[in-house]
PADO-724354 format. One line per 8 residues: number of its first residue (from 1); for each residue x, y, z of N, C-alpha, C. Coordinates in steps of 0.05 Angstrom, whole numbers, plus 5000, padded with zeros to 4 digits. Layout:
N
NUM = X,Y,Z,X,Y,Z,X,Y,Z | ...;
***
This chain:
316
1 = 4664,5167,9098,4688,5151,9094,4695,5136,9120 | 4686,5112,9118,4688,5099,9147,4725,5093,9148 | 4736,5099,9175,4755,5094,9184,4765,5079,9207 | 4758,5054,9214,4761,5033,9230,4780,5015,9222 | 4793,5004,9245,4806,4981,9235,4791,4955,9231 | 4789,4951,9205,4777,4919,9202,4783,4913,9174 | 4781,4886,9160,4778,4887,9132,4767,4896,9115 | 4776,4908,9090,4763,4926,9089,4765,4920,9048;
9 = 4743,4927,9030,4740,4928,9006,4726,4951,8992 | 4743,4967,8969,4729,4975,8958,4727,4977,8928 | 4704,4975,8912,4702,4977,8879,4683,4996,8877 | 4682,4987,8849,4659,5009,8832,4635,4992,8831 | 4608,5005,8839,4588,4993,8833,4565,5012,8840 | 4544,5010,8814,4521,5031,8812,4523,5058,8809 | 4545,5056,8789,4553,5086,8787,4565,5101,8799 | 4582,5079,8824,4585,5096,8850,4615,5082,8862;
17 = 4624,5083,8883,4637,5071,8903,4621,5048,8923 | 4632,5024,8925,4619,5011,8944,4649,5008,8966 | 4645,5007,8990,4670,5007,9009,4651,4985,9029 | 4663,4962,9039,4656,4941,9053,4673,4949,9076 | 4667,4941,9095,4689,4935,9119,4672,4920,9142 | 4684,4899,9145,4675,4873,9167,4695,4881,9193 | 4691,4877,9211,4697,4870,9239,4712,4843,9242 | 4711,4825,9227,4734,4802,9227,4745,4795,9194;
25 = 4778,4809,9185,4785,4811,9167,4774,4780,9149 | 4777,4759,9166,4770,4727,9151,4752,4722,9139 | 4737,4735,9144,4710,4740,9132,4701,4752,9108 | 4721,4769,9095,4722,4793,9075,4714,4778,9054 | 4716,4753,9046,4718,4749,9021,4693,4742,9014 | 4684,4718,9030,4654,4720,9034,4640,4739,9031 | 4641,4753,9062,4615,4784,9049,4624,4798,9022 | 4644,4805,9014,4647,4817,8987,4630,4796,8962;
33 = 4622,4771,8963,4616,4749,8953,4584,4768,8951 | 4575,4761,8982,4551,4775,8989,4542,4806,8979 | 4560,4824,8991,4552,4846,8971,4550,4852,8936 | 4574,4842,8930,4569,4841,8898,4550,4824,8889 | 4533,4809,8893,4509,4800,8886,4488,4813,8895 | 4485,4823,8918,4465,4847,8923,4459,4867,8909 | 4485,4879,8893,4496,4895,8883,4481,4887,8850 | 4489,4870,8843,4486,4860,8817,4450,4850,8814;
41 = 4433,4853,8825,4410,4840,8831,4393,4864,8827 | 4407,4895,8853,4395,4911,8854,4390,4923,8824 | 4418,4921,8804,4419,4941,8790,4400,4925,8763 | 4399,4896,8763,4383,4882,8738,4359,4890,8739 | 4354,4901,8773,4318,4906,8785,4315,4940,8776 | 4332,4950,8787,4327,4978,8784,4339,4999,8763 | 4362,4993,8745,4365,5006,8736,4354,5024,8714 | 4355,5050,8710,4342,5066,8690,4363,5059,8665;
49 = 4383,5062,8659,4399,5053,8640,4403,5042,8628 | 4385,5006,8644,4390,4974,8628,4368,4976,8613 | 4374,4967,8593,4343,4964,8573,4330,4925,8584 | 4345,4918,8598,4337,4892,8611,4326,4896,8632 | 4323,4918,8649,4324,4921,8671,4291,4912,8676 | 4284,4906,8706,4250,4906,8710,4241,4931,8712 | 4253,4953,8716,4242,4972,8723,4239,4994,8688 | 4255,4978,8670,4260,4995,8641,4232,4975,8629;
57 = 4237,4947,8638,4205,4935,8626,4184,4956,8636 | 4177,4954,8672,4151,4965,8666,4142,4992,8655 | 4160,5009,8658,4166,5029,8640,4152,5033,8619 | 4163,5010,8600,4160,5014,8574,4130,4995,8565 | 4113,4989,8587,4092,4974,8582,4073,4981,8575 | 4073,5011,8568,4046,5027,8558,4027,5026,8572 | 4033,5025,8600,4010,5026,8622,3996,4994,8638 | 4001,4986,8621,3992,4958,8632,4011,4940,8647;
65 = 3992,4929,8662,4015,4909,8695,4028,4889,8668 | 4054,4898,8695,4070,4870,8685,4091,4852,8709 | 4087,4833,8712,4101,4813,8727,4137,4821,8740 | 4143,4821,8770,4164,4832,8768,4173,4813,8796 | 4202,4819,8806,4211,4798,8820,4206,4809,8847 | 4209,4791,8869,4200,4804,8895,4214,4823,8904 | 4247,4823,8890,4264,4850,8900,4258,4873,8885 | 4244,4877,8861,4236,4896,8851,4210,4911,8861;
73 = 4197,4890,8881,4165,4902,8890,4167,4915,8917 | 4192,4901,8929,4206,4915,8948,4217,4944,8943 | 4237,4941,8930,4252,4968,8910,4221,4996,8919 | 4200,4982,8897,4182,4996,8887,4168,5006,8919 | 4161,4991,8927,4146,4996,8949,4162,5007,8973 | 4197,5006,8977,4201,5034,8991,4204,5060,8972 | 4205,5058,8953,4207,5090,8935,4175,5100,8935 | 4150,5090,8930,4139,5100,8940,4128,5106,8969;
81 = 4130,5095,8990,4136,5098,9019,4144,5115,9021 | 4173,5128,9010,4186,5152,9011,4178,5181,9002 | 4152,5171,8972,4137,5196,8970,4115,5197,8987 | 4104,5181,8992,4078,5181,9021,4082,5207,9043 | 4111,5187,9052,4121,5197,9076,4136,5238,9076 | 4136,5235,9049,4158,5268,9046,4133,5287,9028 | 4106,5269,9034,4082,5292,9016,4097,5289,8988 | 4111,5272,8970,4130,5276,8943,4144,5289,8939;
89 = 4160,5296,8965,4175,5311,8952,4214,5297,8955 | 4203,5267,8968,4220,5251,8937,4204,5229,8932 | 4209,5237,8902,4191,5221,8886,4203,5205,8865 | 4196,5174,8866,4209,5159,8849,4200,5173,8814 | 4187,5192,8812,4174,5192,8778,4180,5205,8770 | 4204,5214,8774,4228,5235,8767,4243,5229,8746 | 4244,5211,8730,4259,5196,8713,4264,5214,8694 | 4231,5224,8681,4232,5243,8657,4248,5269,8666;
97 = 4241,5279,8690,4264,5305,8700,4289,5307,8689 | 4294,5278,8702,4333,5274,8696,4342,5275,8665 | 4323,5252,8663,4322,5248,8634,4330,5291,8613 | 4307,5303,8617,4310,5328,8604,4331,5341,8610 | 4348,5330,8634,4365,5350,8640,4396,5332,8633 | 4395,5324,8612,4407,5299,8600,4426,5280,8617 | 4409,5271,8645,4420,5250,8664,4407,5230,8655 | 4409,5209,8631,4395,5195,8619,4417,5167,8607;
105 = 4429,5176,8618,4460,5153,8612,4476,5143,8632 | 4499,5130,8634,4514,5131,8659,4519,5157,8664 | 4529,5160,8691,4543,5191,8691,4563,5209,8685 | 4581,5182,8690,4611,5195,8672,4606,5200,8645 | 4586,5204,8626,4582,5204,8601,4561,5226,8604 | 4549,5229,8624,4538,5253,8622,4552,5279,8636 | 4567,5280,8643,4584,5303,8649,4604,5307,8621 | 4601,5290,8599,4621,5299,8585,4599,5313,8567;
113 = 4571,5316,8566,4574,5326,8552,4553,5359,8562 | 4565,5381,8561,4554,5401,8571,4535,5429,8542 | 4530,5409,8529,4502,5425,8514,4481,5429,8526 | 4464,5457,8514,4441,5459,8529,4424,5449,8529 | 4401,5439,8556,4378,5422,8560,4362,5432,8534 | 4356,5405,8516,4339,5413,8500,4314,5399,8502 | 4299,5398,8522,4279,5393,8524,4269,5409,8550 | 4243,5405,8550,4220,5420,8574,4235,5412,8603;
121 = 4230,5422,8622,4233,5398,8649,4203,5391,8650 | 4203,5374,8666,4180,5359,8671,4171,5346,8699 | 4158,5350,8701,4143,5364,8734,4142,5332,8735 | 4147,5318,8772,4147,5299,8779,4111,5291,8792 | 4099,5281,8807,4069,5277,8817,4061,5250,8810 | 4074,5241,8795,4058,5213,8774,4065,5183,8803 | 4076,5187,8813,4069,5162,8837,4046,5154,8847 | 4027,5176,8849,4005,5161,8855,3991,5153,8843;
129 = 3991,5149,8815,3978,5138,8795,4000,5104,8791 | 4010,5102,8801,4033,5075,8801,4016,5053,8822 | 4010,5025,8811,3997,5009,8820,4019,4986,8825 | 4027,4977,8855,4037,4959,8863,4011,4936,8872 | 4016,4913,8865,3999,4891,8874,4032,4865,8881 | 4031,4872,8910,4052,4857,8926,4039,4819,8921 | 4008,4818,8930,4001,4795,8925,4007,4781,8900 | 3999,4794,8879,3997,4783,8860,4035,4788,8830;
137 = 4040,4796,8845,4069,4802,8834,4072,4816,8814 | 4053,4840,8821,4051,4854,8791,4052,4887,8796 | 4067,4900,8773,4071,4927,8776,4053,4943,8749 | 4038,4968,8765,4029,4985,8738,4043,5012,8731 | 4055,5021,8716,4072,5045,8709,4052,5063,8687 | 4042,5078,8694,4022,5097,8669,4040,5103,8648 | 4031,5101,8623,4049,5099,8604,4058,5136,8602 | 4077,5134,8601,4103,5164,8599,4108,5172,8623;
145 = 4102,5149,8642,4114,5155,8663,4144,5142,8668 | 4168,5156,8675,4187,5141,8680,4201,5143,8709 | 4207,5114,8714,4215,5120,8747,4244,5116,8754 | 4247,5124,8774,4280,5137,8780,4285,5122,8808 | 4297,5113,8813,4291,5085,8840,4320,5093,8850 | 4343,5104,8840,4354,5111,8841,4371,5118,8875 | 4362,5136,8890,4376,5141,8914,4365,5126,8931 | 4335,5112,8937,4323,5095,8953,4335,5062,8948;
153 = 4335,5061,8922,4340,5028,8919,4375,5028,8924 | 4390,5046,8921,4421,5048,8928,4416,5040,8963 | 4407,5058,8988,4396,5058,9011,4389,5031,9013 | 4366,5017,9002,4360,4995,9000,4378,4967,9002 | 4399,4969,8981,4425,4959,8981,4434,4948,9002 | 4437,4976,9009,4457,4977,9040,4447,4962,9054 | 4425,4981,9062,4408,4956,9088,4405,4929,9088 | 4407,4913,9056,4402,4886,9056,4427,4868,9048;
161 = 4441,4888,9042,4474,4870,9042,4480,4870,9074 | 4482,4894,9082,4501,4889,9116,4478,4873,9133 | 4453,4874,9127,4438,4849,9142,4449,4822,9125 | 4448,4821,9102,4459,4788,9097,4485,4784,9104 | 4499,4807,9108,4535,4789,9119,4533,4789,9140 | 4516,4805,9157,4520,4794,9186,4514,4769,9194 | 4485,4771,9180,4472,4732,9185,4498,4720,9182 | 4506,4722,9161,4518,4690,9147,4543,4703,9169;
169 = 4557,4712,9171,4580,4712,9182,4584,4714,9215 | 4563,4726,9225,4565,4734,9254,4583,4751,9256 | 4588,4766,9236,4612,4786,9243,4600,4818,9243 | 4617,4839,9248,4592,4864,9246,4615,4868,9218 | 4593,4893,9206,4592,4903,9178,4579,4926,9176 | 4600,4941,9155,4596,4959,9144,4584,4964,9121 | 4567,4976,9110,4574,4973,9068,4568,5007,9065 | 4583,5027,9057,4576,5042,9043,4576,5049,9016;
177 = 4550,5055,9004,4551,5055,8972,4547,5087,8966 | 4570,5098,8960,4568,5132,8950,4561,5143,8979 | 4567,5143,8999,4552,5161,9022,4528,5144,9029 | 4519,5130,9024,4496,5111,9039,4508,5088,9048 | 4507,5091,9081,4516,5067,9097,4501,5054,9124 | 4507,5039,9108,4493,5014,9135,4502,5001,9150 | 4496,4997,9184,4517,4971,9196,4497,4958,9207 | 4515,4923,9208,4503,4905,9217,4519,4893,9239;
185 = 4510,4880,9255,4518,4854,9266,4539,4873,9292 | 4546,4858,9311,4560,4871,9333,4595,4890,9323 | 4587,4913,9328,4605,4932,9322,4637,4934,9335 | 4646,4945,9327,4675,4945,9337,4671,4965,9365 | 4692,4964,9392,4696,4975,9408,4683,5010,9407 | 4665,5018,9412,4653,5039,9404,4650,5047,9378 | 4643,5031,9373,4627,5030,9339,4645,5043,9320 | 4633,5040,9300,4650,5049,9266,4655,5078,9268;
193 = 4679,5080,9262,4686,5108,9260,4679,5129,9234 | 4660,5143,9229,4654,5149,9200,4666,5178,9189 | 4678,5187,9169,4681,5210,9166,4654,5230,9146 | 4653,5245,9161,4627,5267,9143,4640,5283,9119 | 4636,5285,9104,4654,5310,9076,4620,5323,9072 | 4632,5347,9064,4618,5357,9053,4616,5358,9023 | 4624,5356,9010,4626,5355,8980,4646,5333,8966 | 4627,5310,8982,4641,5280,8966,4625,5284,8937;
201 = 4653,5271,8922,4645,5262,8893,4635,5237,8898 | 4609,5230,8893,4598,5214,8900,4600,5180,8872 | 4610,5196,8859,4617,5171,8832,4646,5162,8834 | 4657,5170,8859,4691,5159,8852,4694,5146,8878 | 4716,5139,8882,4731,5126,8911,4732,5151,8933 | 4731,5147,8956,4728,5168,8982,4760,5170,8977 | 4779,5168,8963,4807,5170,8971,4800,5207,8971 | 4790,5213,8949,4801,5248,8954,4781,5260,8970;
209 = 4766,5252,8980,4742,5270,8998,4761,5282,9030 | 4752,5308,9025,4758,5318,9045,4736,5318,9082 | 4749,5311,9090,4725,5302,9116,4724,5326,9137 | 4701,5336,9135,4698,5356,9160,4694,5349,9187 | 4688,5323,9195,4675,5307,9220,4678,5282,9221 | 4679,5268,9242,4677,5244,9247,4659,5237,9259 | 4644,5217,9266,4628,5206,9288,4629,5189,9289 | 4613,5166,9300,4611,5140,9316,4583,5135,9301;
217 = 4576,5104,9299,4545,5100,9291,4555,5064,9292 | 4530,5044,9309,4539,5029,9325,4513,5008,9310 | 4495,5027,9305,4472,5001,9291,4460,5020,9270 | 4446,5015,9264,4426,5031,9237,4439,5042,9212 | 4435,5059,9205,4443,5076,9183,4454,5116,9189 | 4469,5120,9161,4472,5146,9159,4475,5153,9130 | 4466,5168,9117,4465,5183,9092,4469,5207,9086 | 4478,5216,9065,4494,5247,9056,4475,5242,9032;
225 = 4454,5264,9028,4447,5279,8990,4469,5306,8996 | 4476,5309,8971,4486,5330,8972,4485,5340,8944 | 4476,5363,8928,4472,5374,8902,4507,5379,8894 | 4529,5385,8907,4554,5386,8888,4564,5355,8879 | 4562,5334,8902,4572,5309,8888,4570,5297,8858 | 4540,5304,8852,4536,5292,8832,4519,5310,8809 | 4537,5334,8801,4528,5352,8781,4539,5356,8762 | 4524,5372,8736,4543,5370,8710,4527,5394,8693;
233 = 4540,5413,8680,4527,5432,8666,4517,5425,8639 | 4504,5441,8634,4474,5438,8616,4482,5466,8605 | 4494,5463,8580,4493,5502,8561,4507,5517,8591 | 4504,5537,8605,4515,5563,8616,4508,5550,8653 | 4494,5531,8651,4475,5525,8678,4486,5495,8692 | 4500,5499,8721,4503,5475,8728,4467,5476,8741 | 4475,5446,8736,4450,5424,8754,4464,5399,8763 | 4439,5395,8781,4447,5368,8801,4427,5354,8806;
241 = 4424,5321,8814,4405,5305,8809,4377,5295,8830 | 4386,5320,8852,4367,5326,8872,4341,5335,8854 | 4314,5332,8854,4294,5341,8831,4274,5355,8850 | 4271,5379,8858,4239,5390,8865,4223,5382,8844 | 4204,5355,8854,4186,5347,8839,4164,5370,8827 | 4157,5390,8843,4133,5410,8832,4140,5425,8809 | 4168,5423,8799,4176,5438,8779,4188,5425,8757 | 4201,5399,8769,4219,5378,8755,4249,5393,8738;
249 = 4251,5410,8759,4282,5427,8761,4295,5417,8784 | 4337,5422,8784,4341,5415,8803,4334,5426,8831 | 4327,5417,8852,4322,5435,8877,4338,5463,8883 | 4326,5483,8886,4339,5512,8893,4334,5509,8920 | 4361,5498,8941,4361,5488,8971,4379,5522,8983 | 4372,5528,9008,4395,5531,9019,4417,5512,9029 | 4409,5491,9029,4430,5479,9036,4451,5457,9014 | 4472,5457,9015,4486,5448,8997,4486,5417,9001;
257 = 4492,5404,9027,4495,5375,9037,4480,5371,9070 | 4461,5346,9066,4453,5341,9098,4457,5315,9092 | 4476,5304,9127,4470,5284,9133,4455,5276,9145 | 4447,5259,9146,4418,5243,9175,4431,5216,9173 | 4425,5214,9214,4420,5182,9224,4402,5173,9227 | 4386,5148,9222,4364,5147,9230,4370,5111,9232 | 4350,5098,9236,4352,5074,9240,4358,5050,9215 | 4351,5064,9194,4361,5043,9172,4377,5075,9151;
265 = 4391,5052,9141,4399,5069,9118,4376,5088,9091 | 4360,5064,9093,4333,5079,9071,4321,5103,9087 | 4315,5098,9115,4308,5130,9127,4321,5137,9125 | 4344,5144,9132,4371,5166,9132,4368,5182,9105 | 4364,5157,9083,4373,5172,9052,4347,5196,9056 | 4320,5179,9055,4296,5192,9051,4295,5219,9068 | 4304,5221,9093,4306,5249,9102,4327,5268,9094 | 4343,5256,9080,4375,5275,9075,4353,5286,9051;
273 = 4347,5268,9033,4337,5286,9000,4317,5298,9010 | 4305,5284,9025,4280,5307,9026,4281,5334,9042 | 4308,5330,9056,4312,5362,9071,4323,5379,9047 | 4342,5373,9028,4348,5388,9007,4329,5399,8992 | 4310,5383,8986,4281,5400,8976,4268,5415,8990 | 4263,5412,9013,4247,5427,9027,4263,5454,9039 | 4289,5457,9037,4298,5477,9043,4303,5480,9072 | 4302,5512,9079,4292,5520,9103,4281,5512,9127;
281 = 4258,5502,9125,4238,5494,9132,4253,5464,9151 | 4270,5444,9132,4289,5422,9136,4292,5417,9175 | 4298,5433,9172,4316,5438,9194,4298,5434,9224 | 4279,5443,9225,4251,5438,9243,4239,5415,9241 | 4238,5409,9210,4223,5381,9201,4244,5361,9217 | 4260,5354,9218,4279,5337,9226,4286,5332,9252 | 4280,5359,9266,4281,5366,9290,4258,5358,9308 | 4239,5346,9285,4209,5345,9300,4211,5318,9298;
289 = 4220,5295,9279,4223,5277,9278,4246,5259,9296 | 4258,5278,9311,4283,5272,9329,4304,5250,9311 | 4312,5267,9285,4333,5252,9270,4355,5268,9273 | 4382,5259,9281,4403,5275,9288,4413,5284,9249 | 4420,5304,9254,4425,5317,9220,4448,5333,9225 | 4465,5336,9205,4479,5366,9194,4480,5376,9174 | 4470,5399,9169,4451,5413,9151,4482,5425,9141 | 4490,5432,9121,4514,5452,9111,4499,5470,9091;
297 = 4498,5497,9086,4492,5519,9081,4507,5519,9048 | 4492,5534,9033,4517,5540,9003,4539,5562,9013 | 4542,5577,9037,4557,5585,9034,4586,5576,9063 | 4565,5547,9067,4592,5532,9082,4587,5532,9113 | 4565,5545,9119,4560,5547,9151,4549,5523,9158 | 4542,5508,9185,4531,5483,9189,4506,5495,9211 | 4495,5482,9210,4474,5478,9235,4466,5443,9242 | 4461,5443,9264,4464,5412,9271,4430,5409,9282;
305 = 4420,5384,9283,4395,5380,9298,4397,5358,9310 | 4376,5354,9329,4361,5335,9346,4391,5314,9355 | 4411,5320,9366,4437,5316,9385,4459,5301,9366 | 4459,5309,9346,4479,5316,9327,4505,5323,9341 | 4529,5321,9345,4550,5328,9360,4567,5346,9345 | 4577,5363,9350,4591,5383,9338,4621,5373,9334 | 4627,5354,9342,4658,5348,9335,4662,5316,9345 | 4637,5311,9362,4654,5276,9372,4632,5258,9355;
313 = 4622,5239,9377,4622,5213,9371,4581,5215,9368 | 4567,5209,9347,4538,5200,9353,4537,5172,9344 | 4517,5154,9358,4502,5139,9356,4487,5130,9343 | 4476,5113,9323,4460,5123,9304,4435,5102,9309;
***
């Protein structure tokens, strides 16, 4: 929940909260101009929901390439980057997972309804069988494969709205969409002030999130996965939309919420989910990669990495 003085906007968009805030209020109306079309572009490209969408075409192509726009080959090509980089264990081909665990709609419509999963889960792996051809503008999806673009192309967002309002405006900027935030352009007097929660509802406005931390972050990015924000029961069983691909169940983490800074918002996201899957282990991985993190425990304890601050100001 960034808390700086500057102009500042927030709506609903992508299932989520989008919160803008520029460094020169005059400017607001413009970059909001700018983000809601970023916004609106991402979701025609990526959404699992739209039956218009490019990503519901190639989908549904029965395996064969089909023609897609340069923001969708982008989209595509950091979500797989992100399984490269995490060995898959986040993986855009998660779609059918969610899907069985009836996250197959918007979300406010899937929390209303809490019957039991009636179908298999279904084990994630199918990315590497996914054929990007950047040259030639064309995507291959193996047929019953469905992809979930989901927390990377949100990340994505970020990074390419607060780079377009800075261009056009010369002003610095904020955008956070659900806990994925990005800044651009010259920052306020010791940079943006952000608040950390541990258990943001990640589909509503930051008004009710309770903030355990603040910090500072002056260029790059910072991201929160967290398995309570965005969960909903299934028959007797909550679940949440974090997916251990090897099982295509939700991740069984010790940890409930990690943030990471890293230099763009799409790294930040890609190491927050992928420390939730990987558990344990998280905490070293991150540490080896010198990404500042805070790890929160299910039963509420924190551990911090690679100069993470315990109460003031990081850098990001």
């Amino acid at each position: 929940m960034p808390a700086s003085p500057a102009g500042q906007h927030t709506f609903n968009a992508l299932g989520t909260f989008a919160t803008l805030l520029v460094s020169d209020p005059a400017v607001l109306r413009d970059a909001t101009e700018i983000l809601t079309e970023e916004l609106a572009a991402i979701d025609l490209a990526c959404s699992r929901f739209r039956q218009d969408s490019e990503l519901w075409r190639a989908c549904s192509a029965g395996g064969r390439p089909v023609q897609v726009s340069p923001l969708f080959a982008v989209a595509l090509d950091v979500a797989l980057s992100a399984a490269r980089l995490t060995d898959g264990d986040v993986d855009p081909t998660c779609g059918r997972s969610l899907a069985a665990l009836g996250y197959d709609r918007d979300f406010a419509i899937v929390r209303q309804d809490t019957s039991p999963a009636s179908l298999p889960p279904v084990a994630g792996g199918g990315w590497r069988a996914i054929r990007l051809d950047t040259d030639g503008g064309t995507v291959t999806v193996p047929d019953g494969v469905l992809l979930d673009l989901g927390a990377t192309a949100k990340a994505l967002a970020a990074d390419r709205a607060a780079a377009a309002i800075a261009a056009a405006t010369d002003a610095g900027v904020l955008v956070n969409l659900g806990g994925d935030i990005s800044v651009a352009g010259p920052p306020p007097e010791g940079g943006w002030l952000v608040g950390v929660a541990d258990d943001a509802r990640f589909d509503t406005t930051t008004n009710s999130v309770r903030i355990k931390q603040s910090v500072l972050i002056s260029d790059g990015g910072l991201a929160t996965s967290s398995v309570l924000g965005r969960s909903w029961r299934r028959g007797g069983t909550i679940v949440h939309h974090i997916i251990a691909p090897r099982t295509g169940l939700p991740a069984s983490s010790c940890w409930r919420t990690v943030t990471v800074a890293a230099e763009s918002c799409v790294a930040a996201n890609i190491a927050a989910t992928a420390a939730i899957v990987r558990g344990e282990p998280a905490a070293d991985w991150l540490r080896g990669l010198c990404l500042p993190a805070r790890l929160v425990r299910q039963d509420g304890s924190v551990s911090t990495v690679a100069g993470w601050p315990a109460d003031q100001a990081i850098a990001a």
